[in-house]
C-alpha angles and dihedrals in degrees: 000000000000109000099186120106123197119214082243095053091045087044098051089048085054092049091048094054098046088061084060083036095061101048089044093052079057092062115056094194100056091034081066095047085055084047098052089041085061100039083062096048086056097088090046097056088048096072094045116100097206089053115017093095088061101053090088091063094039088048091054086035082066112045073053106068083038104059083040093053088054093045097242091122122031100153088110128087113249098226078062091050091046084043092051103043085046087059089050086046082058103046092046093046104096088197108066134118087301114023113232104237091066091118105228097018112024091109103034093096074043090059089037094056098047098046094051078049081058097045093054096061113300088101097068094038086053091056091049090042099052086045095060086038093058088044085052088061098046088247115146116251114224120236118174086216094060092055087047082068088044091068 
């Protein structure tokens, strides 16, 4: 089995789940059974070494697409959240350019698409998003300006 993913053929698999990714962000319900899908397969990442370092991103991914779908945060543009929840389609489909069950390789095109979802914009929403979660909770926020008053 070839192992070895071009940005094109990564590319082409994300394009083919944020057409699925479109018409399911239409339908709450189903959006939260992908979610929930996703939110299972996270211990399991975890203890994969091609894709562990990512599950923070894919767990926040995640709470994400669900506080969007529920209309709680909505500072985010809806191509990123298709784009997003096409990049979770992808990671909880077994089939893909690499099934997953491949022991050793079987997520690493996982960990390629949804890095390349990451690198076309999630990265920065995540940021945002992480900032207005942790307002949310009443935790402080760092800013390396405010240490420099206190001072």
């Amino acid at each position: 089995m070839n192992t070895d993913i071009s940005d094109a053929q990564a590319k082409t698999a994300l394009q083919e789940k944020e057409r699925q990714a479109e018409i399911l962000l239409a339908n709450k319900a189903q959006t939260k059974l992908t979610l929930n899908k996703a939110e299972q397969l996270l211990s399991k990442l975890r203890t994969k070494p091609v894709i562990n370092k990512l599950v923070d991103d894919i767990e926040t991914s995640i709470a994400l697409v669900n506080d969007y779908i529920y209309k709680r945060y909505r500072n985010v543009p809806t191509p990123i959240v298709v784009s997003t929840l096409a990049g979770l389609l992808y990671i909880i489909s077994p089939i893909d350019l690499i099934p997953d069950f491949i022991p050793g390789i079987g997520y690493v095109d996982d960990a390629i698409v949804f890095t390349l979802v990451l690198n076309t914009g999630l990265s920065g929403a995540l940021k945002k998003y992480r900032q207005w979660n942790k307002m949310q909770k009443g935790e402080p926020i760092y800013n390396p300006i405010w240490s420099d008053l206190e001072e």
